[in-house]
C-alpha positions in Angstrom: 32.5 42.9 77.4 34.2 43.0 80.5 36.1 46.3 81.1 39.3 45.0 81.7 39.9 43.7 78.0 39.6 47.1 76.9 42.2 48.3 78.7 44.9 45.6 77.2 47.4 47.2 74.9 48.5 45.2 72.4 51.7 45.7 74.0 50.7 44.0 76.7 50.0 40.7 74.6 53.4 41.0 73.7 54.6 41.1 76.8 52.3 38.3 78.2 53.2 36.3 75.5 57.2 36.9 76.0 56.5 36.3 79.2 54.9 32.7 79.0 57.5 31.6 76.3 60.6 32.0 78.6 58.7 30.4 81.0 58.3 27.7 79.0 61.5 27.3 77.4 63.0 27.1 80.8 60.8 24.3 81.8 62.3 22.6 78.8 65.9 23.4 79.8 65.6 22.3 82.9 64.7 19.0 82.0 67.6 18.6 80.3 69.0 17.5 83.3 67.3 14.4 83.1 69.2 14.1 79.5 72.7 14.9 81.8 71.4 12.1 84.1 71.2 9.4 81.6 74.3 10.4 79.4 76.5 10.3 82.6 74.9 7.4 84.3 75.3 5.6 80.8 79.0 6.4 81.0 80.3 5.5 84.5 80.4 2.3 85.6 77.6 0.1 87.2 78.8 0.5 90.6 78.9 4.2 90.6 75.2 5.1 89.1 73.5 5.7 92.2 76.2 8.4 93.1 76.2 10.4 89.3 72.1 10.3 89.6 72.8 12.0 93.0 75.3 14.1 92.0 72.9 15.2 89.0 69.6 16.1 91.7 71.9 18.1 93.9 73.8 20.1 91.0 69.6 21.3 90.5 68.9 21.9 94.2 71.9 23.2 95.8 73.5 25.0 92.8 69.6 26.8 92.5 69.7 27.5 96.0 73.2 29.1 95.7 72.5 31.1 92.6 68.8 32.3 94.0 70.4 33.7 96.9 74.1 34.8 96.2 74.8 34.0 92.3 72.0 36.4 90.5 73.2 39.4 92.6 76.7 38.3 92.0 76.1 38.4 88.2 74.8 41.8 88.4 77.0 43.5 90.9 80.0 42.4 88.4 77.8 43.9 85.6 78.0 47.4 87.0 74.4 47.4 88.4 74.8 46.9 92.1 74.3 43.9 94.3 70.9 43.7 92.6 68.2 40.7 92.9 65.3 41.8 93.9 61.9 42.0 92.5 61.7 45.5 93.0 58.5 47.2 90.9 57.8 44.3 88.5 58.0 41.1 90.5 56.5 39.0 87.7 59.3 39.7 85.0 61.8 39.5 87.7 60.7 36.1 88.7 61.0 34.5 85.2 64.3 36.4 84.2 65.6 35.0 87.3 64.5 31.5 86.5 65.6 31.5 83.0 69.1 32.8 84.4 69.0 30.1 87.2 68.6 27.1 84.4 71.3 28.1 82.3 73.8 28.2 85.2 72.8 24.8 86.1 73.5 23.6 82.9 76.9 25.0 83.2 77.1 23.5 86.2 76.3 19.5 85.7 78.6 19.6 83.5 81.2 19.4 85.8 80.2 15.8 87.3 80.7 13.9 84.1 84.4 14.5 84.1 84.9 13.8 87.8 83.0 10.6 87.4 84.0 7.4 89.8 86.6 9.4 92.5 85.3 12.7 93.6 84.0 12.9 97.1 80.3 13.7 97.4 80.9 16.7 99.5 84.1 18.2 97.1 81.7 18.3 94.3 78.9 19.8 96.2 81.3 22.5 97.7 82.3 23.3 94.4 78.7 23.1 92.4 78.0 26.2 95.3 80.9 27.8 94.6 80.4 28.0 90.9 76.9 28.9 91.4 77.3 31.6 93.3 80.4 33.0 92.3 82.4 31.6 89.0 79.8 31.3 86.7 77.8 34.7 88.0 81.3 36.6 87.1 81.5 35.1 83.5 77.9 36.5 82.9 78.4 39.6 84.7 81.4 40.0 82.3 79.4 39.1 79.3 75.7 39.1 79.2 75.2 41.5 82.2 77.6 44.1 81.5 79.1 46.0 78.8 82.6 45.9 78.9 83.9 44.3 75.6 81.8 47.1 73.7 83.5 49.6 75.7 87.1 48.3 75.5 87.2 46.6 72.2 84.3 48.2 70.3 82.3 45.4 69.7 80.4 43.0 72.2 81.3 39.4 72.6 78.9 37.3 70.5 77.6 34.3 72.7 73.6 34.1 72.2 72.7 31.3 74.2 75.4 30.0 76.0 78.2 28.2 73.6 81.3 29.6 75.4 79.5 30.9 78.5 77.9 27.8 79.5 78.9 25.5 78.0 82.8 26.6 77.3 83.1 27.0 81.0 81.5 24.1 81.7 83.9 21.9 79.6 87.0 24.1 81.0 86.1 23.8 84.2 85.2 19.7 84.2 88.6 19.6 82.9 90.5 21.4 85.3 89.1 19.6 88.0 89.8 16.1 86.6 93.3 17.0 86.0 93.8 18.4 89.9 92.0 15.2 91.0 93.7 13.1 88.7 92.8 9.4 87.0 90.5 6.6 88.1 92.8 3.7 89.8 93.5 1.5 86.6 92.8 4.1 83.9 96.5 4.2 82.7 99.0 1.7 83.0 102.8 1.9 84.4 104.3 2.7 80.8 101.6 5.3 80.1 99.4 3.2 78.1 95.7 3.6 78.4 93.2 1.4 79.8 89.8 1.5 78.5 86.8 1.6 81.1 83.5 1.0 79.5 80.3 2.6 80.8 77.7 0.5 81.8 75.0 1.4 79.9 75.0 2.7 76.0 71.2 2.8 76.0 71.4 5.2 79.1 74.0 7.3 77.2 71.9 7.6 73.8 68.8 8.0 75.8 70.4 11.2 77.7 71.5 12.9 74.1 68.4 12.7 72.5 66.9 14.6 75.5 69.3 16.7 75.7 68.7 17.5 72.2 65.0 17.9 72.7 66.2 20.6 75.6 68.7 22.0 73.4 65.8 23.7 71.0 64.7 25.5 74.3 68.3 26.6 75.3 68.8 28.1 71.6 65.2 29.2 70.1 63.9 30.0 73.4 66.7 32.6 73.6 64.7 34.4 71.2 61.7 36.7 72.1 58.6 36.3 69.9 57.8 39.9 70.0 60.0 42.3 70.3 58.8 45.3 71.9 60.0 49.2 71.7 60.6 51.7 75.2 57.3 52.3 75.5 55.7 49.2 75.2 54.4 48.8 71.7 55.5 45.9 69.4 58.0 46.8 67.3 57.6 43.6 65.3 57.8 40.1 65.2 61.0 38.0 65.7 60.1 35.5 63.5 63.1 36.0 61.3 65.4 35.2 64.2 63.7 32.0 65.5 63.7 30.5 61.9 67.2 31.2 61.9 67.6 29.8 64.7 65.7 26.7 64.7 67.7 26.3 61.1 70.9 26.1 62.3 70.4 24.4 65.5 69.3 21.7 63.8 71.8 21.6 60.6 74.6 22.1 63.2 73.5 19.1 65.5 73.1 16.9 62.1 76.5 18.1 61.0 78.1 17.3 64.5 76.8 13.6 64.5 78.6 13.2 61.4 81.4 15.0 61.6 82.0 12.7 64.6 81.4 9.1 62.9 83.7 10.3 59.9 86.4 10.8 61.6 86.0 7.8 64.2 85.4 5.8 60.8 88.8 7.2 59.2 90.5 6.2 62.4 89.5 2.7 63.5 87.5 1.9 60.6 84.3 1.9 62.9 81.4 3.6 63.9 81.8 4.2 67.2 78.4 5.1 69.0 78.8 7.3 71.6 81.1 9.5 69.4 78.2 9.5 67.0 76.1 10.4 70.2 78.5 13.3 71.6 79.4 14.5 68.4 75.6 15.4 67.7 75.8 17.3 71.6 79.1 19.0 70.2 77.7 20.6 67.2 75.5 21.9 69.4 77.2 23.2 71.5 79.6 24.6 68.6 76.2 26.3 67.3 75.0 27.9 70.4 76.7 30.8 70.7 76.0 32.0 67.2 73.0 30.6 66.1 71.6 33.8 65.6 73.9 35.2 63.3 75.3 32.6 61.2 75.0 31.8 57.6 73.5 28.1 57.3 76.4 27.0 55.6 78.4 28.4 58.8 76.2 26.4 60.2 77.2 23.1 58.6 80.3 23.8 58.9 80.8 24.6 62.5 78.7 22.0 63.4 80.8 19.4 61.2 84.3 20.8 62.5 82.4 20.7 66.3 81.9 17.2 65.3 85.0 16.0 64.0 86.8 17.6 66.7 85.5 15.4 69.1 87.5 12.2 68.3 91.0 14.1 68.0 90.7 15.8 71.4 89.8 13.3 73.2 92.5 11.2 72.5 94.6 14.2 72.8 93.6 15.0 76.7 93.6 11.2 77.3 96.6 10.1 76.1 98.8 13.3 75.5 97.5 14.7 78.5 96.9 11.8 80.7 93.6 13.4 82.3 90.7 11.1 82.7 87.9 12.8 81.2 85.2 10.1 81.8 82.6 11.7 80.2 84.3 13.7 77.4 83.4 16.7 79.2 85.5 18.9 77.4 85.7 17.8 73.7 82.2 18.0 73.6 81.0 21.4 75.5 85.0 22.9 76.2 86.7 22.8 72.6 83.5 22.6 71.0 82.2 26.0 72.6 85.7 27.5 72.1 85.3 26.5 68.3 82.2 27.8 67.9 83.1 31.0 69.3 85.9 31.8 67.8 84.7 30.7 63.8 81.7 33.1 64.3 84.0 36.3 62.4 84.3 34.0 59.8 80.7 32.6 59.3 78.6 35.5 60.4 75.7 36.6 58.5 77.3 40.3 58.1 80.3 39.3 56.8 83.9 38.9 58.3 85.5 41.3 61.0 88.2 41.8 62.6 86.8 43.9 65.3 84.5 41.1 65.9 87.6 38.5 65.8 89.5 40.6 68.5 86.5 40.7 70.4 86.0 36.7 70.5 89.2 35.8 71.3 89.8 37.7 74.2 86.5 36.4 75.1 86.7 33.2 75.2 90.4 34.2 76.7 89.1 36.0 79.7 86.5 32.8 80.4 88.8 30.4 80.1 91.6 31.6 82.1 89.0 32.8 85.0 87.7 29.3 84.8 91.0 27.4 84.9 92.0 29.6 88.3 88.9 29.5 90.2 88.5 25.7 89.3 92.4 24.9 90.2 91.4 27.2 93.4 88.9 25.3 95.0 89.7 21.6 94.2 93.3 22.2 94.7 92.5 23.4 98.4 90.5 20.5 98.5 92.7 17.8 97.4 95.1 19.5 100.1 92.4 19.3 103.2 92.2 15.3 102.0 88.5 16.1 100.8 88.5 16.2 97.1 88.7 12.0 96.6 87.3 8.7 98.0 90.0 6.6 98.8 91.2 3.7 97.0 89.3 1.1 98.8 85.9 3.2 98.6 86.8 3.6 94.4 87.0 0.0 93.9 84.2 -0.8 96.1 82.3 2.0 94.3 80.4 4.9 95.2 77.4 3.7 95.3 78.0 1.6 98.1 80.8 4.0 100.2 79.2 7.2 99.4 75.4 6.1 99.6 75.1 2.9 100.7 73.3 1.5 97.8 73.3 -0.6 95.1 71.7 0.8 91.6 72.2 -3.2 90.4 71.2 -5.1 93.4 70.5 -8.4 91.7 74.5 -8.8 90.6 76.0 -8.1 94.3 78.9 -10.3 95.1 78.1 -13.2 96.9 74.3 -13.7 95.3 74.0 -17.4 95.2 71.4 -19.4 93.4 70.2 -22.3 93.4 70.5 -24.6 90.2 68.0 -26.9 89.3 70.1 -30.2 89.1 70.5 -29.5 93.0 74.0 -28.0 92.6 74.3 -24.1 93.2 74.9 -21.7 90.9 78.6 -20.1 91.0 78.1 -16.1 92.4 78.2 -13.1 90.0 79.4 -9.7 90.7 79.4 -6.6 88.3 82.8 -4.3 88.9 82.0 -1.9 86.7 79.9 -2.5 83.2 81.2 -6.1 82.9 79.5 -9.1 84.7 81.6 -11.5 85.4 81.9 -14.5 87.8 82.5 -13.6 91.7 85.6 -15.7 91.5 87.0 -15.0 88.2 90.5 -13.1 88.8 90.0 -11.5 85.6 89.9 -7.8 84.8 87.0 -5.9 83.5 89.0 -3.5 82.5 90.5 -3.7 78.6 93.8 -2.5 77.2 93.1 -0.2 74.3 94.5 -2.7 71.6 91.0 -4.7 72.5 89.0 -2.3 70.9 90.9 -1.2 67.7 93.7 -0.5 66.2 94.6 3.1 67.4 93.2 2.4 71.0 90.2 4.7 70.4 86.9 3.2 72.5 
């Protein structure tokens, strides 16, 4: 037997097998940004695919970039450890904590596009995707997850075990906050403050992207979770597989409960089944779930994922009509309220019981996030929008981004001014898509539709 076997604790299994499962698990995270690829592409019009796709590859290879070299050490100088990212003694475990931290503030990240959709410069999102890499999101974790300052000040840490109000909360606030300083798409709302509804060009996309995101979603929550878990000096200390049941549990009765929650309440308000509620009402119980799926009852489960669900319907017509901010792709009822929901219900539905320690503790959590978030987000798009950098300009909007910001087409075969020839000799009248409706080239009429077209409360 070769020598070396015999000098393997079983220890170091553990750790070799910890070791390969967050590598794993953050391979499966990040492809969840092909699941944020197809949701948003699915959601914005035709004419603006090309530039969401884009948006989505450089969120990945800037934001990385920008957390690799100034975010991680960000994160932990804020934590109370120094300016620290280096491998230092143990360049392996480094390596894959930093790439496990590195996905997660991507996904927070991304986010952002999907509620800036169809008007934000190229180069304003960009500036801010490095900005919240390297600096917003790296002082919410260094806040939370890095340092200790809740159990020191309020006696009890803030409970967020994957990400519901630190990811994906932030996320939500900050796509938000940056629609409402950029303001609506041309058309969205009409002189007297009525709504227009503009449909995505794809629902197939948009379905497609939620069920991979879902599929990603195990690996943000369970992969959290360490098989083993070891003690100071090395040796196992037992397996985890209590928590990764638990966890697997209510990851999946809260993304259930979120799908329905969501088509109740669209059903008790239009008397329809609206789809992508059904679909973001799934991604909003999980995102309600995330943050205390390893503590909650499974009954808390249901019912946070339920409320996360139902949620969705009711604040989205609350930011879009109430608030009048275009939201394109329901950025924050889905990861904003529904990580503040989640948050804040875990005192209630916690495996231990109810406290108010624990109560205090969430709110001003989610509190601290949200108001940082909000500030730094205002910040840099407001000093964009005053430069003249943070929009296209009307002419490049209703040409489309694809075209003015890329110069490409993602539907080629429906350009304006396509002619064809018809069979009885005649030719064919020309077809152009202005969004996800084809209509004829010479057709005055809108694609757009009031929201009395689609039902009776103006819900899409």
């Amino acid at each position: 037997m070769d020598p070396i076997f015999l000098q393997v604790t079983v220890g170091d299994v553990a750790s070799a097998v910890n070791f390969t499962w967050i590598l794993v698990v953050s391979f499966l995270i990040f492809f969840m940004h092909a699941g944020f690829a197809m949701l948003e592409a699915g959601q914005v019009r035709s004419k603006n695919v090309a530039n969401q796709l884009t948006k989505n590859l450089l969120t990945w290879s800037i934001g990385v970039m920008a957390f690799f070299l100034i975010g991680a050490g960000v994160s932990s100088l804020v934590g109370g450890s120094g300016f620290a990212w280096t491998p230092g003694s143990d360049p392996s475990s480094w390596a894959s904590s930093w790439l496990y931290g590195a996905v997660f503030a991507m996904t927070a990240a991304t986010i952002v596009s999907g509620a800036v959709a169809g008007r934000a410069k190229l180069r304003a999102y960009v500036t801010y995707t490095f900005l919240l890499a390297a600096v917003i999101y790296p002082v919410v974790t260094g806040i939370t997850w890095s340092g200790t300052y809740f159990a020191e000040f309020l006696g009890t840490g803030f409970q967020d075990f994957a990400g519901g109000m630190i990811v994906h909360g932030m996320g939500g606030i900050a796509g938000l906050t940056a629609a409402w300083v950029l303001g609506p798409r041309i058309d969205r709302y009409n002189s007297d403050g009525s709504v227009n509804v503009i449909p995505g060009h794809s629902l197939t996309f948009a379905v497609l992207g939620t069920l991979i995101l879902a599929f990603g979603w195990y690996g943000f929550n369970v992969g959290t979770a360490a098989i083993f878990t070891t003690a100071a000096d090395g040796s196992i200390a037992g397996f985890n597989g209590a928590i990764l049941g638990r966890v697997a549990l209510t990851t999946t009765l809260a993304m259930a409960m979120g799908a329905i929650g969501a088509a109740a309440v669209a059903l008790a308000k239009t008397g329809k089944v609206d789809t992508l509620y059904v679909a973001n009402g799934l991604l909003a119980g999980l995102v309600g779930i995330t943050g205390i799926t390893n503590a909650v009852t499974w009954w808390g489960a249901v019912l946070v994922g339920g409320l996360a669900g139902a949620q969705l319907p009711i604040v989205f017509s609350f930011v879009e009509k109430r608030l009048k901010i275009d939201d394109v792709c329901a950025v924050f009822p889905v990861h904003g309220s529904a990580g503040v929901l989640g948050s804040l219900a875990f005192p209630f539905v916690a495996v231990g019981g109810f406290s108010v320690d624990a109560l205090i503790s969430q709110v001003a959590g989610v509190a601290v996030i949200g108001v940082w978030t909000v500030v730094a987000t205002a910040l840099v798009f407001g000093v964009l929008k005053a430069l003249g950098q943070a929009r296209v300009s009307e002419s490049h909007e209703r040409e489309g981004l694809d075209i003015a910001e890329h110069g490409v087409e993602s539907y080629p075969e429906f350009s304006l001014g396509d002619d064809a020839t018809m069979t009885d000799g005649g030719t064919a009248p020309a077809y152009k898509t202005d969004g996800g409706i084809v209509s004829r080239a010479n057709d005055s009429s809108s694609d757009l539709r009031s929201e009395g077209d689609y039902d009776n409360d103006g819900e899409n």
